[in-house]
VEXDREN-2710 file (C-alpha; in Angstrom, 1 decimal):
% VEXDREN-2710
k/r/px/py/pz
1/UNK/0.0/0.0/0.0
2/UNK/1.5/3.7/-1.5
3/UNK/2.0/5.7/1.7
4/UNK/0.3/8.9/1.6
5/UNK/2.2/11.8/1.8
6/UNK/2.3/14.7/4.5
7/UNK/1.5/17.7/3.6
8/UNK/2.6/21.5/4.6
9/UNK/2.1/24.5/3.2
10/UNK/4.2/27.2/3.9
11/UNK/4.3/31.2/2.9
12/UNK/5.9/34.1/3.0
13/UNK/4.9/37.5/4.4
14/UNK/1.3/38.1/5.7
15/UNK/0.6/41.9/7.0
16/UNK/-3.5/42.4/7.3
17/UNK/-3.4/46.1/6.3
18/UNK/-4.9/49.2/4.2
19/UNK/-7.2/47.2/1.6
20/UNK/-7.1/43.4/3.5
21/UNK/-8.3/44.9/7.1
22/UNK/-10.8/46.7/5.4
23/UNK/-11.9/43.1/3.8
24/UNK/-11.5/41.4/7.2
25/UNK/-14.1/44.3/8.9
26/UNK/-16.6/43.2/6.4
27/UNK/-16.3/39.8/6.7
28/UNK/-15.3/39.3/3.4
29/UNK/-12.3/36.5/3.4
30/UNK/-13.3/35.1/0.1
31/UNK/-12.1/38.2/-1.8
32/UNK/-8.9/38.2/0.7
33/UNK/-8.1/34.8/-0.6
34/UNK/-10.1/34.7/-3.9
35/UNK/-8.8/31.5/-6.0
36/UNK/-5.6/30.9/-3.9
37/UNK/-7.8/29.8/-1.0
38/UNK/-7.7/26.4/-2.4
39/UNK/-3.9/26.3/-2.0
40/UNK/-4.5/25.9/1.5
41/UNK/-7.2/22.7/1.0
42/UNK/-6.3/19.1/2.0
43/UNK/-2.9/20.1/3.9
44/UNK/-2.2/18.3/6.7
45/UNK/-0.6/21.8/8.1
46/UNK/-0.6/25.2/6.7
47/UNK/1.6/28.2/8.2
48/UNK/2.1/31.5/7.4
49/UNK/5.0/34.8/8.7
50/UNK/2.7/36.8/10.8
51/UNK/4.2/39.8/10.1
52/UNK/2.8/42.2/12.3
53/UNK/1.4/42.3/15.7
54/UNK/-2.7/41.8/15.9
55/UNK/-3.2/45.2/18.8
56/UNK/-4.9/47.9/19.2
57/UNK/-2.5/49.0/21.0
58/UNK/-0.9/52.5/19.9
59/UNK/2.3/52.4/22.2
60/UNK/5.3/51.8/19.7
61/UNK/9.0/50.5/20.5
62/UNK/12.1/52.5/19.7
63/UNK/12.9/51.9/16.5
64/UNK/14.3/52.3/12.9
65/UNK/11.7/51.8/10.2
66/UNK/8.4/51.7/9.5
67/UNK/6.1/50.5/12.2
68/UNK/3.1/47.4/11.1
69/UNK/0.1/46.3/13.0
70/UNK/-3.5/45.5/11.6
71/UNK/-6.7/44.8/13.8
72/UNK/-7.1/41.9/16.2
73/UNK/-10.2/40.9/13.7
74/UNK/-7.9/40.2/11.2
75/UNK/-7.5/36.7/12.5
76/UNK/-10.4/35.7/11.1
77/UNK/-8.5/35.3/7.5
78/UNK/-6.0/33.1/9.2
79/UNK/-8.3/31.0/10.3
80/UNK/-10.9/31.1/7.0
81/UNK/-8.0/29.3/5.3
82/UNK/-7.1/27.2/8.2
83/UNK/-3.8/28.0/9.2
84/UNK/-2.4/26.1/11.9
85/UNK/0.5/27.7/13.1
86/UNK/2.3/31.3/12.4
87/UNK/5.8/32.3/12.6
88/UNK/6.6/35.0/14.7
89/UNK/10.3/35.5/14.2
90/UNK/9.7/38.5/12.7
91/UNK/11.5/42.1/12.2
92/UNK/8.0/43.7/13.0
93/UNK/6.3/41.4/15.4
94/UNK/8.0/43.5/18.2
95/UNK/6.5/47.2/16.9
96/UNK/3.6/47.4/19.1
97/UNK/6.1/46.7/22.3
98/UNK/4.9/44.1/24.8
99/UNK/1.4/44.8/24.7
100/UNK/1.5/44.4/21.0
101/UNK/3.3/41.2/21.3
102/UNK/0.7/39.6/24.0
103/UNK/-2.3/40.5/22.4
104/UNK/-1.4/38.9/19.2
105/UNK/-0.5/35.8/21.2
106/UNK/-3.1/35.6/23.4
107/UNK/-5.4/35.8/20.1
108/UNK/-4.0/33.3/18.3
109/UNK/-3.8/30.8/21.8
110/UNK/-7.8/31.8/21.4
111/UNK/-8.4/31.0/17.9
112/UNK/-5.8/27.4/18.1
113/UNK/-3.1/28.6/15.8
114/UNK/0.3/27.7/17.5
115/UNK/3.4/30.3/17.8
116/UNK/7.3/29.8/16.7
117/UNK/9.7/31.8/17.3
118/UNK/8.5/34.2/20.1
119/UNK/8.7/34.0/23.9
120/UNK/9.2/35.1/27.1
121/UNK/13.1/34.0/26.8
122/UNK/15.4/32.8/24.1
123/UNK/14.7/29.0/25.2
124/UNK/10.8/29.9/24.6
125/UNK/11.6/31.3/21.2
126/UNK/13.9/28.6/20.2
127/UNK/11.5/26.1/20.9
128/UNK/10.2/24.0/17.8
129/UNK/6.5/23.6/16.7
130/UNK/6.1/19.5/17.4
131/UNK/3.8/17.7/15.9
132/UNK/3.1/13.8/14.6
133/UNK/1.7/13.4/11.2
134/UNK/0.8/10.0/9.9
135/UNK/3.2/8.2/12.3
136/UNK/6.2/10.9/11.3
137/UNK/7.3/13.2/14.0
138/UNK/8.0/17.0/12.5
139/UNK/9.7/19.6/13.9
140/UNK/9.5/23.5/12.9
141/UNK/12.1/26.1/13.8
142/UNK/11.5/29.5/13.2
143/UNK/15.0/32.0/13.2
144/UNK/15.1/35.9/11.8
145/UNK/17.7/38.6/11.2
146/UNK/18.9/40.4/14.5
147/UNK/16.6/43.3/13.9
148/UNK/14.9/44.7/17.2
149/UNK/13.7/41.2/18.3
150/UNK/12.7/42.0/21.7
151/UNK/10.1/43.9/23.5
152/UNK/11.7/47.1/25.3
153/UNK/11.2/45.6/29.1
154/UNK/12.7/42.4/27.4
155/UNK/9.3/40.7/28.5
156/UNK/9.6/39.0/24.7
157/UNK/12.0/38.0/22.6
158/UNK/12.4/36.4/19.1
159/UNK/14.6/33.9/18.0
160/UNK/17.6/35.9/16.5
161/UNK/19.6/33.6/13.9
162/UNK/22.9/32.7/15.4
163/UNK/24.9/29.8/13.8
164/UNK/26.0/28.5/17.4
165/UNK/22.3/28.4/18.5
166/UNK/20.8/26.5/15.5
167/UNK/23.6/24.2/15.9
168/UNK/22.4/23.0/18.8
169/UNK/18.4/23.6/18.2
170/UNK/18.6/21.5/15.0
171/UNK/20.7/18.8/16.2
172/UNK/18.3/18.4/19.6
173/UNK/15.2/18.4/17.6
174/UNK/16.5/15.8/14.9
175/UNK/16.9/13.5/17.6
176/UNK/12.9/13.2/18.2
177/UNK/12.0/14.2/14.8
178/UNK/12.0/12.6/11.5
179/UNK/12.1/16.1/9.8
180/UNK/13.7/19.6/10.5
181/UNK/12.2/22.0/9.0
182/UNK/13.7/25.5/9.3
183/UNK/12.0/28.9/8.4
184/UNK/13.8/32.0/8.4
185/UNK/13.1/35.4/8.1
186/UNK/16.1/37.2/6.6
187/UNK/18.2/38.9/3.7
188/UNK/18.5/41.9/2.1
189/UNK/15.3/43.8/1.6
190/UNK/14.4/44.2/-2.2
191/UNK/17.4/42.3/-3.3
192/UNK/16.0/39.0/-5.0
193/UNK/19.1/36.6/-4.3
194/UNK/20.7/35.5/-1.5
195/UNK/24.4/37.1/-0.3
196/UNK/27.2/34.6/-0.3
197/UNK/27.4/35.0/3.3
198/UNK/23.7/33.6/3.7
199/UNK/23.9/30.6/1.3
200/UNK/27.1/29.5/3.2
201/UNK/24.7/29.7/6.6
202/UNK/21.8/27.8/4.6
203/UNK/23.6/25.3/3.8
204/UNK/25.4/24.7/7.0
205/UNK/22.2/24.1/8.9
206/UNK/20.8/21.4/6.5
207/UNK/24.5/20.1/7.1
208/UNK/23.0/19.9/11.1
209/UNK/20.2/18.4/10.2
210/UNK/18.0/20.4/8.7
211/UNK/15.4/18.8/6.0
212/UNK/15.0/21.6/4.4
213/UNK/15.3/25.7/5.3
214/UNK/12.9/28.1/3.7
215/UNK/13.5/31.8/3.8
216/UNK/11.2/35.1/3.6
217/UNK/11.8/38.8/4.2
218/UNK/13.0/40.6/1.6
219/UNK/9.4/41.5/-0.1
220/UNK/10.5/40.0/-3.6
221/UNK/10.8/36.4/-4.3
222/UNK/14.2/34.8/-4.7
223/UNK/15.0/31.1/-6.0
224/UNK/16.2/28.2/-4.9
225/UNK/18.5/24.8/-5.0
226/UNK/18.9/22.0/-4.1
227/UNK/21.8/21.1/-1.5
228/UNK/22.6/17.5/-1.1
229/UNK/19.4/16.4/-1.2
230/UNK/18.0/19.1/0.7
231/UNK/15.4/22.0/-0.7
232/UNK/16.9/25.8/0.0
233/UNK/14.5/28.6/-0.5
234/UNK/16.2/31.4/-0.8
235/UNK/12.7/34.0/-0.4
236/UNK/9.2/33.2/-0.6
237/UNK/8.3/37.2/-1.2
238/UNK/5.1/38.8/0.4
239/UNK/1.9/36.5/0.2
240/UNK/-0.5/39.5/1.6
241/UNK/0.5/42.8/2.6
242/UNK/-1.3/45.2/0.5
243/UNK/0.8/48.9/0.0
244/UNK/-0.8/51.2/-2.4
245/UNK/2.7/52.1/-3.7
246/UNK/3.8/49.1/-5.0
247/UNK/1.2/48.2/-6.7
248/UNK/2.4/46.5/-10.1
249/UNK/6.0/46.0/-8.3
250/UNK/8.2/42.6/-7.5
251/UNK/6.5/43.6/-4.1
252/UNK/3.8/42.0/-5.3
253/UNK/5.3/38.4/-7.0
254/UNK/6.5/35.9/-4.9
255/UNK/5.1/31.7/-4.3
256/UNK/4.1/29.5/-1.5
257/UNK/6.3/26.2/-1.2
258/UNK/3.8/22.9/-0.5
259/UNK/6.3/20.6/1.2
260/UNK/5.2/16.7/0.3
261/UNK/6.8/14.1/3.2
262/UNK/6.8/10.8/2.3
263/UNK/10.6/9.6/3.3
264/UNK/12.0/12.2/2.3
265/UNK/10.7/16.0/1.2
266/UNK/9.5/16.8/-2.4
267/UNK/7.9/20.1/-2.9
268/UNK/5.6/22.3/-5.3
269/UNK/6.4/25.9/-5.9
270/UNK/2.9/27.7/-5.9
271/UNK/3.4/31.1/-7.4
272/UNK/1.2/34.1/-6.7
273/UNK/0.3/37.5/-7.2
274/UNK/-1.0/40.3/-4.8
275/UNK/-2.0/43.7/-3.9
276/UNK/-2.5/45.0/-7.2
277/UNK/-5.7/46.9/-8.6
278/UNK/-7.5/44.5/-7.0
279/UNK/-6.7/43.3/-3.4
280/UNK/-6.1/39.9/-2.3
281/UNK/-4.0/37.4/-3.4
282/UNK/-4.6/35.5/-6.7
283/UNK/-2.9/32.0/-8.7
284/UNK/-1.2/33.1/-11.7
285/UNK/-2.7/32.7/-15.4
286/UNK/-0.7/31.1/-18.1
287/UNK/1.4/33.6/-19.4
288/UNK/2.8/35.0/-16.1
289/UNK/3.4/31.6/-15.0
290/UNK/5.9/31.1/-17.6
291/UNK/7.4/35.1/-16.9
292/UNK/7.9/33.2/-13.3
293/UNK/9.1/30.4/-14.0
294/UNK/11.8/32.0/-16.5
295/UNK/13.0/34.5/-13.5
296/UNK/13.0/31.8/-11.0
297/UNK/15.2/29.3/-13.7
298/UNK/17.6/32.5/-13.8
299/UNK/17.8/32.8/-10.0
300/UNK/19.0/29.2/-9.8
301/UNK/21.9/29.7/-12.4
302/UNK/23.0/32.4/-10.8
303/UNK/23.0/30.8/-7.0
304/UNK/24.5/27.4/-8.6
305/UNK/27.5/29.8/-9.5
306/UNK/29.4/31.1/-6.6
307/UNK/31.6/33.9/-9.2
308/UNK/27.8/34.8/-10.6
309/UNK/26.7/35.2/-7.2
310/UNK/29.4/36.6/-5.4
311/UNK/29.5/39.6/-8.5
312/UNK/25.8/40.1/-8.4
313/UNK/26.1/40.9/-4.5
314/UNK/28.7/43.1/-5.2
315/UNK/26.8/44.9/-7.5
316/UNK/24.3/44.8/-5.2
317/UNK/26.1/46.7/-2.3
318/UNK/27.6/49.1/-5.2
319/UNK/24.3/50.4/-6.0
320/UNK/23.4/50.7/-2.2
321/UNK/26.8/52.2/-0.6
322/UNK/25.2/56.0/-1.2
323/UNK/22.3/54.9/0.9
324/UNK/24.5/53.3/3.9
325/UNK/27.4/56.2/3.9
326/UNK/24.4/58.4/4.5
327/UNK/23.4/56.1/7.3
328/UNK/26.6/56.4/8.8
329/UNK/27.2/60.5/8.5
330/UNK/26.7/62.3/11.8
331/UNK/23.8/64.0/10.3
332/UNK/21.9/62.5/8.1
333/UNK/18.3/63.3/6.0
334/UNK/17.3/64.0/1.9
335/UNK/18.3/67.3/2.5
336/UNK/21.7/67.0/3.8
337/UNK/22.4/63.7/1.6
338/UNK/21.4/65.7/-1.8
339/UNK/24.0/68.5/-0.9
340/UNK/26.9/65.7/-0.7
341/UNK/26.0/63.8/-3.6
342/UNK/26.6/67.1/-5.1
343/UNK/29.5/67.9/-3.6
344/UNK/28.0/71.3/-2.1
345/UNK/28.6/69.3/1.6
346/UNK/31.6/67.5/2.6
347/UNK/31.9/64.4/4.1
348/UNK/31.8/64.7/8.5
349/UNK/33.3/61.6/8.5
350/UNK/37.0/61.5/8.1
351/UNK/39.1/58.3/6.8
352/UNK/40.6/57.8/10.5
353/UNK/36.8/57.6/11.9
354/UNK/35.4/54.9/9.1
355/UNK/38.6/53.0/9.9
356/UNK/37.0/53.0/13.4
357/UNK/33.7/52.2/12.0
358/UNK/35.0/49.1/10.4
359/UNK/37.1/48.0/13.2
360/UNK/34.3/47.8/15.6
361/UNK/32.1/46.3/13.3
362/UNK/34.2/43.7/11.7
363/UNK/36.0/42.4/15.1
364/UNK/33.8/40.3/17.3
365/UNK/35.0/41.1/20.7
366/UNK/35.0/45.0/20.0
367/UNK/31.6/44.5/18.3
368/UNK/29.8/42.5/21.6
369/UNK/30.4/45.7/23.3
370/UNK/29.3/48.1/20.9
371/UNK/26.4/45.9/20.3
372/UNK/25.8/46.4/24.6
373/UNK/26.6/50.8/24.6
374/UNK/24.2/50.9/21.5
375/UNK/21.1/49.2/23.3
376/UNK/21.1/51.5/26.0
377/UNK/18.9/53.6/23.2
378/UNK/15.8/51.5/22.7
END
């Protein structure tokens, strides 16, 4: 008799806001969803990034960067496609502070759709999702980018990625599982491959016995290989978050990943589109299927090539060294930045100082306590 197989649907980015709350308030999930809610039929699990913080709350967190919630109501789309649980390891989870965070775990405890990723302590956040399917045991990490993962009081935290850490996670949840799976919330916003730097940390996690690692973040989909045996998804794009500014964008391309267990993983790229004229989320017709599966096939030629992919990061950081040199300038705003790029403005920042810069940055013991003086500001 054919074992049937396990299986678990995963996305990327979900953020209930401007067009999709407005949906939710109504009541009207179909048009959230709209043909893609059959995607999430006949799974044995489906998850989905939370990527925002389900509050009313209007108390923020010291931050950089825009600040995401959506209304506690909004839970009812998670639940009209059945999702079962929702990573939380998130760069936006944390905006709403700790009442933010509590709220939006207290309502998904309410509504039965587990948490990864989050807690009250880094041994709460690292813990895996567990559950038994068909007589296989499955485990699901969820790890993001260091970016203000933790509640102000430090009453939450998420699970940062640290190589040392997933070591150790992966290897103790391997030895009750039959699969690892890791998802990770990380990279290089709007840049659609991964940096050399993150491949190597990919791959070494499926070398500690990960199944398979699947990655989302950047808001534009990236591709993916295959490492001794082993699926890498490099970015799974959004899958909802509506912004009137992107609309006909990469913002608004990117794919689900259904994961098929049998004894070992297969998978099925599911590509979408969303938060154009129309909101919601939608399957792809013929012809932009093919557009996607042409940019995903040139993806994979370039992250099967280390040269390809180590120039097209380089590139990468060339055409965004303006932007971080601003970051870095003592004062900094469009204003200011226009007047250098002009050359109306000098640099404030001699040679000596970025020497410093990169001195304190680049070595590990001088960065742990910079890392320490500059937390003192949130």
């Amino acid at each position: 008799m054919k074992t049937k197989a396990i299986n678990i649907l995963i996305t990327g980015d979900f953020c209930p806001i401007n067009r999709i709350e407005e949906l939710c308030h109504n009541g009207h999930y179909a048009s959230i969803f709209n043909d893609f809610a059959a995607v999430f039929q006949g799974n044995d699990l489906n998850v989905v990034d939370l990527e925002c913080p389900l509050t009313l709350s209007n108390k923020t967190r010291p931050k950089t960067g825009p600040y995401q919630k959506a209304h506690p109501d909004t839970i009812n789309a998670l639940k009209f496609v059945d999702v079962s649980v929702v990573a939380m390891a998130n760069n936006h989870i944390m905006d709403y502070d700790s009442k933010g965070v509590e709220d939006t775990l207290n309502l998904c405890k309410q509504n039965n759709i587990a948490t990864i990723g989050i807690g009250t302590a880094v041994t709460e956040a690292s813990k895996p999702y567990s559950t038994e399917i068909q007589g296989k045991k499955i485990a699901i990490l969820n790890y993001a980018d260091n970016e203000f993962l933790s509640t102000t009081d430090q009453r939450f935290v998420g699970n940062a990625i640290d190589p040392i850490q997933g070591h150790y996670d992966i290897q103790k949840a391997k030895k009750t599982h039959d699969f690892v799976i890791v998802i990770a919330h990380a990279g290089n916003e709007f840049y659609k491959l991964p940096s050399p730097r993150t491949k190597k940390l990919y791959r070494y996690l499926c070398d500690q016995g990960a199944d398979v690692v699947i990655s989302h973040h950047t808001h534009v989909f990236s591709g993916y290989e295959i490492y001794n045996e082993k699926p890498i998804f490099y970015g799974l794009g959004n899958f909802v978050y509506d912004w009137p500014g992107k609309i006909n964008t990469p913002w608004n391309r990117g794919y689900a990943v259904r994961l098929s267990i049998v004894e070992k993983i297969d998978f099925e790229i599911i590509p979408l589109k969303q938060g154009n004229d129309q909101p919601g989320v939608f399957k792809l017709n013929e012809e932009e299927h093919q557009v996607f599966m042409a940019d995903m096939q040139a993806l994979h030629q370039i992250i099967d090539d280390d040269a390809k992919l180590e120039a097209e990061f380089q590139a990468y950081c060339d055409s965004v060294f303006p932007m971080y040199d601003a970051f870095i300038e003592p004062y900094f705003g469009p204003y200011v930045t226009a007047l250098q790029k002009r050359g109306w403005l000098p640099k404030l920042l001699t040679r000596q100082k970025r020497l410093f810069h990169l001195n304190l940055s680049r070595c590990e013991s001088h960065r742990d306590v910079l890392l320490r003086m500059l937390r003192k500001y949130e």
